[in-house]
VEXGU-922239 format. One record per residue: residue number from 0; x, y, z of N, C-alpha, C in turn; residue in one letter. Coordinates in steps of 0.02 Angstrom, whole numbers, plus 50000, padded with zeros to 5 digits. Example, Ala and Ser with C-alpha at 12.3 -4.5 7.8 and 13.67 -1.06 7.14 Angstrom:
<recs>
k: 0&n.X: 50660&n.Y: 49716&n.Z: 50390&ca.X: 50615&ca.Y: 49775&ca.Z: 50390&c.X: 50660&c.Y: 49835&c.Z: 50390&r: A;
k: 1&n.X: 50642&n.Y: 49888&n.Z: 50354&ca.X: 50684&ca.Y: 49947&ca.Z: 50357&c.X: 50645&c.Y: 50002&c.Z: 50394&r: S;
</recs>
This chain:
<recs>
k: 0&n.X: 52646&n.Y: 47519&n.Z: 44506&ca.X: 52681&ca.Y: 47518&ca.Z: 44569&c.X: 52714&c.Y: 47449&c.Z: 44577&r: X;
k: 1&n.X: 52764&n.Y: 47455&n.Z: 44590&ca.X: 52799&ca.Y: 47394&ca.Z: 44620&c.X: 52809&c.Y: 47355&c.Z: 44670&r: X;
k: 2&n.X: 52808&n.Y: 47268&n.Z: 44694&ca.X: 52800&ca.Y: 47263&ca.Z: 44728&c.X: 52815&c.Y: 47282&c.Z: 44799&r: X;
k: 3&n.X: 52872&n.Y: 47288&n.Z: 44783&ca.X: 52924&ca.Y: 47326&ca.Z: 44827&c.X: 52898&c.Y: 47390&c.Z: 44867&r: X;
k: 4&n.X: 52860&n.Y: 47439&n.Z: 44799&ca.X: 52848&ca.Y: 47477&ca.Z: 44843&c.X: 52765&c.Y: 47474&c.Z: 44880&r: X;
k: 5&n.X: 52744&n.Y: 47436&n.Z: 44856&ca.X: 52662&ca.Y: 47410&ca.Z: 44889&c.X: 52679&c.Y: 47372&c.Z: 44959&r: X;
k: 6&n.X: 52753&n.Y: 47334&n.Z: 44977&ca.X: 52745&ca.Y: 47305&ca.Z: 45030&c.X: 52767&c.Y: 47357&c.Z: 45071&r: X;
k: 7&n.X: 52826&n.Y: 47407&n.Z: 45050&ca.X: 52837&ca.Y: 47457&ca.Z: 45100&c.X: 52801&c.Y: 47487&c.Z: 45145&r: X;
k: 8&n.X: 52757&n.Y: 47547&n.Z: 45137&ca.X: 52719&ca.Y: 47553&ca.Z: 45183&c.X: 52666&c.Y: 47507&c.Z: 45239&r: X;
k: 9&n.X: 52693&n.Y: 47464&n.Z: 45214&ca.X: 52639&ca.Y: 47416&ca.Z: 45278&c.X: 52699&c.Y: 47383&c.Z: 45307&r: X;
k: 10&n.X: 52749&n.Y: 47375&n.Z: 45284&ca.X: 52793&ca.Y: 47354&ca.Z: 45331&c.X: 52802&c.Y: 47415&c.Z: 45391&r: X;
k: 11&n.X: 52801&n.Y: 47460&n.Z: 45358&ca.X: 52834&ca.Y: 47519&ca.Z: 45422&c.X: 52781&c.Y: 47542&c.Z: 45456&r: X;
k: 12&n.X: 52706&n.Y: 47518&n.Z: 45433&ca.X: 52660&ca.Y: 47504&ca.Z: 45483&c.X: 52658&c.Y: 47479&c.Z: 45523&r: X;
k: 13&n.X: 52680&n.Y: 47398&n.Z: 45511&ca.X: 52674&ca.Y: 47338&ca.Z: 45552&c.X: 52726&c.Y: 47363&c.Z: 45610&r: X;
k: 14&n.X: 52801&n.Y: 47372&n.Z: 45570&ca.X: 52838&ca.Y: 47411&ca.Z: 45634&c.X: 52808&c.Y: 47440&c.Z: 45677&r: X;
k: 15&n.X: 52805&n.Y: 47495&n.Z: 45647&ca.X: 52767&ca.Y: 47556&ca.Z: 45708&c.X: 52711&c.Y: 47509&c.Z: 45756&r: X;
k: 16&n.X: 52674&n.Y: 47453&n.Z: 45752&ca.X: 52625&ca.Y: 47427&ca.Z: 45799&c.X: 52660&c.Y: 47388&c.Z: 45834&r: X;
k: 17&n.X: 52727&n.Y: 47357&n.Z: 45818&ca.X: 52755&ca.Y: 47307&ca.Z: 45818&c.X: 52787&c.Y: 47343&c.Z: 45910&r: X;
k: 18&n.X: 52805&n.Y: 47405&n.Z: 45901&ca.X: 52819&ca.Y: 47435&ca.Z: 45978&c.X: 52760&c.Y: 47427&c.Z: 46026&r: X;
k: 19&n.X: 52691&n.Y: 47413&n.Z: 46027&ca.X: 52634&ca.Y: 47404&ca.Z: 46057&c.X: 52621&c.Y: 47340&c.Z: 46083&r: X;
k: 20&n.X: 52645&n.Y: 47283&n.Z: 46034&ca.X: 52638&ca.Y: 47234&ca.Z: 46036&c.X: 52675&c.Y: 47180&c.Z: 46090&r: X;
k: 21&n.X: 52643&n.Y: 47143&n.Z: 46118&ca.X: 52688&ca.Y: 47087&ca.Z: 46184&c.X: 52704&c.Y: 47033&c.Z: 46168&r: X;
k: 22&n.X: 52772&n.Y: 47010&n.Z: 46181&ca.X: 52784&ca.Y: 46935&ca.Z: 46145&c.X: 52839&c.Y: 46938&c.Z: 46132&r: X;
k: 23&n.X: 52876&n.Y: 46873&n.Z: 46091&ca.X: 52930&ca.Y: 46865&ca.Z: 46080&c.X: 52956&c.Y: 46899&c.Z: 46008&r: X;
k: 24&n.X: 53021&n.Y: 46897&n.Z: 46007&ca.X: 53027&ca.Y: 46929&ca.Z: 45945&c.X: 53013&c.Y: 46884&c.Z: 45880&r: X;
k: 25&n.X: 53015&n.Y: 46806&n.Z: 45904&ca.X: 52988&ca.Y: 46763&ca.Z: 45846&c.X: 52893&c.Y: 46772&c.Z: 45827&r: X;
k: 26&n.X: 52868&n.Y: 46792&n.Z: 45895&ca.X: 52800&ca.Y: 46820&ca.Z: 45876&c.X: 52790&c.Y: 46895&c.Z: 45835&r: X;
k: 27&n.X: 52833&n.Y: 46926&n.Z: 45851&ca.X: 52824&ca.Y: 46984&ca.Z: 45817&c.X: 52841&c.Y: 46973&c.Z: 45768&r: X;
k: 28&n.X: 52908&n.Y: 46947&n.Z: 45726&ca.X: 52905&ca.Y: 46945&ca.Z: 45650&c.X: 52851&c.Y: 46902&c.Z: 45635&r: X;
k: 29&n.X: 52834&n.Y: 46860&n.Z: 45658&ca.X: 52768&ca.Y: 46826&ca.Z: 45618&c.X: 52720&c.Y: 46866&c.Z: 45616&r: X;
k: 30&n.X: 52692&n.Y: 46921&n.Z: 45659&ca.X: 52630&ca.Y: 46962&ca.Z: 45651&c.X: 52666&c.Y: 47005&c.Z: 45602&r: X;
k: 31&n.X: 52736&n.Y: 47053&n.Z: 45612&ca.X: 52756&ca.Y: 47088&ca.Z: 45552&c.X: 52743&c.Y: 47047&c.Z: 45478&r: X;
k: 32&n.X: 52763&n.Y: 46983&n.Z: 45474&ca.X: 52736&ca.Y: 46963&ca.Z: 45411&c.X: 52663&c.Y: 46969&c.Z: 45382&r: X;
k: 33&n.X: 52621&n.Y: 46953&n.Z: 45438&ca.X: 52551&ca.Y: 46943&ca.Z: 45405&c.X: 52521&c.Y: 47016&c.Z: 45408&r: X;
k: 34&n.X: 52548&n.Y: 47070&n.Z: 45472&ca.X: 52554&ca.Y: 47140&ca.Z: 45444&c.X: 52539&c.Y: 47161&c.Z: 45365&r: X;
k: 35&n.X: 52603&n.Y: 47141&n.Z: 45347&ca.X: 52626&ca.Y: 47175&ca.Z: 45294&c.X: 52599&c.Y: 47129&c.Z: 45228&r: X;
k: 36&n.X: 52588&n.Y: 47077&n.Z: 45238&ca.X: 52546&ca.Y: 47018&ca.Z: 45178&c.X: 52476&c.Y: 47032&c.Z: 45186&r: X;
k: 37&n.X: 52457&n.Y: 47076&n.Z: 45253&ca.X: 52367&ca.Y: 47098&ca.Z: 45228&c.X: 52377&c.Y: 47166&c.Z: 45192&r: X;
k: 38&n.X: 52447&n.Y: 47223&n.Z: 45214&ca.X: 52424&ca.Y: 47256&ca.Z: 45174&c.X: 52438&c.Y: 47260&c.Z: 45078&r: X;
k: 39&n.X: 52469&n.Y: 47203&n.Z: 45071&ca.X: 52482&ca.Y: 47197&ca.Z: 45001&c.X: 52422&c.Y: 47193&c.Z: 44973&r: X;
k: 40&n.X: 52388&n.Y: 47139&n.Z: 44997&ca.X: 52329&ca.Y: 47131&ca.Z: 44960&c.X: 52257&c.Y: 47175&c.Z: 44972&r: X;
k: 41&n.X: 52252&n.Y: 47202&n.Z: 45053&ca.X: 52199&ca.Y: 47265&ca.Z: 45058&c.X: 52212&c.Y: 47315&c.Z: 45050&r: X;
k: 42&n.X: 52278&n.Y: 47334&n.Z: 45044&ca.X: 52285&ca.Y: 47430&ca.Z: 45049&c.X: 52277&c.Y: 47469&c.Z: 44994&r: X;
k: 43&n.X: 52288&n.Y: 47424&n.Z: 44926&ca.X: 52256&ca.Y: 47438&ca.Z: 44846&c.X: 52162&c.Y: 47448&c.Z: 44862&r: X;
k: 44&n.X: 52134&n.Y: 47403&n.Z: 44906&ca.X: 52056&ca.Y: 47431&ca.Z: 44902&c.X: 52045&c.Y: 47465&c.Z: 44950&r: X;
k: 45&n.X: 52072&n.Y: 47449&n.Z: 45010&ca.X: 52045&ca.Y: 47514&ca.Z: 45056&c.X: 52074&c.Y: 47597&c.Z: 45038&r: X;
k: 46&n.X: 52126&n.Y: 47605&n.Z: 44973&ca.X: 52138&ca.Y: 47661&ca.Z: 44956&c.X: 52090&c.Y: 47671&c.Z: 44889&r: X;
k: 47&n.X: 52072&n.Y: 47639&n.Z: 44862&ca.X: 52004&ca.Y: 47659&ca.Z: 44794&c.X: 51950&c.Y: 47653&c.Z: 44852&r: X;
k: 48&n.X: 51940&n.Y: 47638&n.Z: 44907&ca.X: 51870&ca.Y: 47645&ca.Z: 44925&c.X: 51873&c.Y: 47710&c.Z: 44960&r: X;
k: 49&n.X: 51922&n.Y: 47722&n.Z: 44999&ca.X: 51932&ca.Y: 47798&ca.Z: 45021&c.X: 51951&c.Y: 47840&c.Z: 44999&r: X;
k: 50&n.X: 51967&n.Y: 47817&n.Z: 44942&ca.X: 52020&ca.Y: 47898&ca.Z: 44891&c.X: 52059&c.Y: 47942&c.Z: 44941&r: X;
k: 51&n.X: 52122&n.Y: 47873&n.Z: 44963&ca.X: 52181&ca.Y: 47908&ca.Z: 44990&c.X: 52238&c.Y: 47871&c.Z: 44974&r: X;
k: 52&n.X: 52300&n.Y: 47888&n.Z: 44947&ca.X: 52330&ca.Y: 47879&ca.Z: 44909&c.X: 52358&c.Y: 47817&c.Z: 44939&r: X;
k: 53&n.X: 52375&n.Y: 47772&n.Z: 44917&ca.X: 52400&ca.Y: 47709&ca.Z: 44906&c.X: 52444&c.Y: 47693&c.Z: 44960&r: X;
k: 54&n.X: 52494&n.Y: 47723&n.Z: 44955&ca.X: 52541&ca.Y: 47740&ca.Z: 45018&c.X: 52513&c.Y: 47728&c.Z: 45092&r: X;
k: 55&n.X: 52477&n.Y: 47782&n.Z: 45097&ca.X: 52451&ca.Y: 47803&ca.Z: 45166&c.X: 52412&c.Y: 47747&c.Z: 45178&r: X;
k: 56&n.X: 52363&n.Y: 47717&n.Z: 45119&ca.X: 52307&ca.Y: 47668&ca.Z: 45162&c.X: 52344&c.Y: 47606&c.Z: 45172&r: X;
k: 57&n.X: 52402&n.Y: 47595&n.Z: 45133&ca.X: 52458&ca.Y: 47550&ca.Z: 45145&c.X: 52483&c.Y: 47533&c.Z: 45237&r: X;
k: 58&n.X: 52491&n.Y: 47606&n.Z: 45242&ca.X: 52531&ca.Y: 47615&ca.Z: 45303&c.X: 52483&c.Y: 47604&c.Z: 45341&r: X;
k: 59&n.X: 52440&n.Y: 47616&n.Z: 45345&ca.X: 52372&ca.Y: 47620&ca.Z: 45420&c.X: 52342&c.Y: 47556&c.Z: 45381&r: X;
k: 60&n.X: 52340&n.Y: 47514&n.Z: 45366&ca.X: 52314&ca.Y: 47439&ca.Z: 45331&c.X: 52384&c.Y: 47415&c.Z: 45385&r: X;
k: 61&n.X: 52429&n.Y: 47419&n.Z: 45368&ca.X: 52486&ca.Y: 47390&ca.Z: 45393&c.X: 52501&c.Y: 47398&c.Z: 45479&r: X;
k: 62&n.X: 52481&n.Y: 47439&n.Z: 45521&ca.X: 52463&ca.Y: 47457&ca.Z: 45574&c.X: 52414&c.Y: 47444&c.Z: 45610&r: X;
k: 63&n.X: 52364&n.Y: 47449&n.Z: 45568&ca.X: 52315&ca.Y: 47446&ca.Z: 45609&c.X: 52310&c.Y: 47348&c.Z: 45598&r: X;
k: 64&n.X: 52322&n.Y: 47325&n.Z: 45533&ca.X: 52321&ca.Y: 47255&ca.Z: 45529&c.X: 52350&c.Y: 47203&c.Z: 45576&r: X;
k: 65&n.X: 52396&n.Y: 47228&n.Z: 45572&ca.X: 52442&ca.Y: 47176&ca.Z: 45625&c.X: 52435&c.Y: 47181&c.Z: 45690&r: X;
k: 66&n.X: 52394&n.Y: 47244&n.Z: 45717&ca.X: 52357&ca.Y: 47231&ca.Z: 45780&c.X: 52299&c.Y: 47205&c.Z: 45791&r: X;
k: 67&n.X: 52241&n.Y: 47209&n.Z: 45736&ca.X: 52208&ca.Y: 47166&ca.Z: 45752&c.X: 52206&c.Y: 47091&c.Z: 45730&r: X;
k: 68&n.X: 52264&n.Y: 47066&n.Z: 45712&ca.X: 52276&ca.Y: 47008&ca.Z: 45703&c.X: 52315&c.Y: 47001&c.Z: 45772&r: X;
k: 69&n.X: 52361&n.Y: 47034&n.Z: 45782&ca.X: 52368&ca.Y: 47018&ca.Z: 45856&c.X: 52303&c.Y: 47000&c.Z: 45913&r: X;
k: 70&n.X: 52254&n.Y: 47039&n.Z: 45918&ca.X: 52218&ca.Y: 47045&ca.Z: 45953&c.X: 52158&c.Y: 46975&c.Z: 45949&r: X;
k: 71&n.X: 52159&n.Y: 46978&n.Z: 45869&ca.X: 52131&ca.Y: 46890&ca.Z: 45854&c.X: 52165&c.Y: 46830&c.Z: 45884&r: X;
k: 72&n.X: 52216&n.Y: 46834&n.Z: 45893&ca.X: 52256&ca.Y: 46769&ca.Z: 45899&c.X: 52268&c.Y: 46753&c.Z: 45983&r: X;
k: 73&n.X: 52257&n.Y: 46813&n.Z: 46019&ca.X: 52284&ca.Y: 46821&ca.Z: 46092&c.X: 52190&c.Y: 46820&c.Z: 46113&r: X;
k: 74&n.X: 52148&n.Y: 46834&n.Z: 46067&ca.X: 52061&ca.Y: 46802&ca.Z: 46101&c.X: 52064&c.Y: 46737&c.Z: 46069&r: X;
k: 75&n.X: 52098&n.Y: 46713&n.Z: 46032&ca.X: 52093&ca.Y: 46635&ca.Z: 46012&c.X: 52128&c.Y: 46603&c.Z: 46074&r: X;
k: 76&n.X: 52184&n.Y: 46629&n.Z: 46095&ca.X: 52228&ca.Y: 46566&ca.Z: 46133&c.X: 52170&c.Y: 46583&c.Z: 46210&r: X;
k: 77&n.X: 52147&n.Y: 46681&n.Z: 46223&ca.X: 52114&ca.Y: 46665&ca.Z: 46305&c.X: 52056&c.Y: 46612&c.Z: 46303&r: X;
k: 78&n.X: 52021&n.Y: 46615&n.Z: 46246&ca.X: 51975&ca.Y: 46591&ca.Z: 46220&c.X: 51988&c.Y: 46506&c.Z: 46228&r: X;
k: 79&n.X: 52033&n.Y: 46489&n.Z: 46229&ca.X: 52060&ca.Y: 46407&ca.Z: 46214&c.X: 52010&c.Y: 46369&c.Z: 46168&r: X;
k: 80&n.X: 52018&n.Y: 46385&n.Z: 46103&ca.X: 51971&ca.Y: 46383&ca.Z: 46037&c.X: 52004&c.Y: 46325&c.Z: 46025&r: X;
k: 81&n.X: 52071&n.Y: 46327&n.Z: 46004&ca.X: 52131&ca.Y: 46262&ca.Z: 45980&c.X: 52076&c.Y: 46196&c.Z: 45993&r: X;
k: 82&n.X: 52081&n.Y: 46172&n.Z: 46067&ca.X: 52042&ca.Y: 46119&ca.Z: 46095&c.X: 51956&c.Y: 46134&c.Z: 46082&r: X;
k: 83&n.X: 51924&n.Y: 46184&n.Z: 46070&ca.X: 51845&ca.Y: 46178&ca.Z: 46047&c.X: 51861&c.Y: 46144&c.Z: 45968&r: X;
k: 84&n.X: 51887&n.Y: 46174&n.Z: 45936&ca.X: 51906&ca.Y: 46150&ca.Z: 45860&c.X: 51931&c.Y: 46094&c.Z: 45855&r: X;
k: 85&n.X: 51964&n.Y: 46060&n.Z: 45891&ca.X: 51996&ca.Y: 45997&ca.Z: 45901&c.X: 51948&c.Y: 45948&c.Z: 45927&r: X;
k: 86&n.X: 51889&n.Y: 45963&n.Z: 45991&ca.X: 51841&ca.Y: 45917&ca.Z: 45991&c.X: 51797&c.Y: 45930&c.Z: 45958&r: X;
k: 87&n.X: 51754&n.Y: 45978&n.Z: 45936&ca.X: 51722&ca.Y: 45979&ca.Z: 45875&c.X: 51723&c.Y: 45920&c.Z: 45807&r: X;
k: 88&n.X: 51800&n.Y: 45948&n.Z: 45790&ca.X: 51823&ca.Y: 45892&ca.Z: 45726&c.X: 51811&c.Y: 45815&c.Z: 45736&r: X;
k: 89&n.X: 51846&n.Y: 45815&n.Z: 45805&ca.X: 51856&ca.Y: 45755&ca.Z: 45825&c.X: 51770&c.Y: 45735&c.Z: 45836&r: X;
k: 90&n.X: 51740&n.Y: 45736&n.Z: 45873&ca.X: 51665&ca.Y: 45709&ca.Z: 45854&c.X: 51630&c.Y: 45715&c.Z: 45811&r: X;
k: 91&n.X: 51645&n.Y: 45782&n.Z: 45747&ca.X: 51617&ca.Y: 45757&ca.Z: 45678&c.X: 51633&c.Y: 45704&c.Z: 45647&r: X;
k: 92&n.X: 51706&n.Y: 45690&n.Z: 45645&ca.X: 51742&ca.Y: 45618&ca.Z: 45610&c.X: 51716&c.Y: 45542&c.Z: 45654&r: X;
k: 93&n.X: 51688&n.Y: 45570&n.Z: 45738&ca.X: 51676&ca.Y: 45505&ca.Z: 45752&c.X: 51766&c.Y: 45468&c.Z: 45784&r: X;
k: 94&n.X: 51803&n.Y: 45519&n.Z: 45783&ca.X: 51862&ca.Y: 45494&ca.Z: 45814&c.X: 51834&c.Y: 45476&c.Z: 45912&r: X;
k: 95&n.X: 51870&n.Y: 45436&n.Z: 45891&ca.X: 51870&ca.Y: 45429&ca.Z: 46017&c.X: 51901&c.Y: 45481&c.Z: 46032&r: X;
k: 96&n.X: 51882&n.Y: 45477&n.Z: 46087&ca.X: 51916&ca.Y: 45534&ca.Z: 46156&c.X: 51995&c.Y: 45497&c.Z: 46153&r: X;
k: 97&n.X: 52030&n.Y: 45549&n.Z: 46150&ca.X: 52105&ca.Y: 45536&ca.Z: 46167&c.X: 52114&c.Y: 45521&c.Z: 46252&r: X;
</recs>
């Protein structure tokens, strides 16, 4: 299979979630990217682990991916993790308070 056609179906996954999804259109191609870059690399095993053809686990890898990467990133920002990770670091290194 080619790459070409391994990224297809997860792109037209990521689409199809991509109507669900809130944000700008510079946020949406970035989730369409990582969409479609999880299902390159998972939709080859989640289709040998389910014995469903390549394609299809492509497409629902690609759908269902890019929403819950959506859904990660929008409990990271309610979450305000950025600044836990930032003072964290910052008092492992022993940096001062800004």
């Amino acid at each position: 299979m080619s790459h070409v056609e391994k990224l297809l179906p997860g792109a037209m996954g990521s689409v199809g979630a991509m109507l669900w999804v809130q944000g700008t259109w510079k946020r949406k191609l970035g989730l369409l990217a990582f969409g479609t870059a999880v299902t390159y690399y998972m939709g080859p095993w989640v289709a040998h682990e389910t014995d469903i053809p390549e394609t299809v686990a492509g497409l629902m890898v690609g759908l269902f991916g890019m929403s819950i990467v959506d859904s990660l990133f929008r409990a990271w920002q309610d979450l305000a993790l950025s600044s836990l990770v930032r003072e964290f670091i910052r008092a492992r290194l022993g940096l001062p308070k800004e």
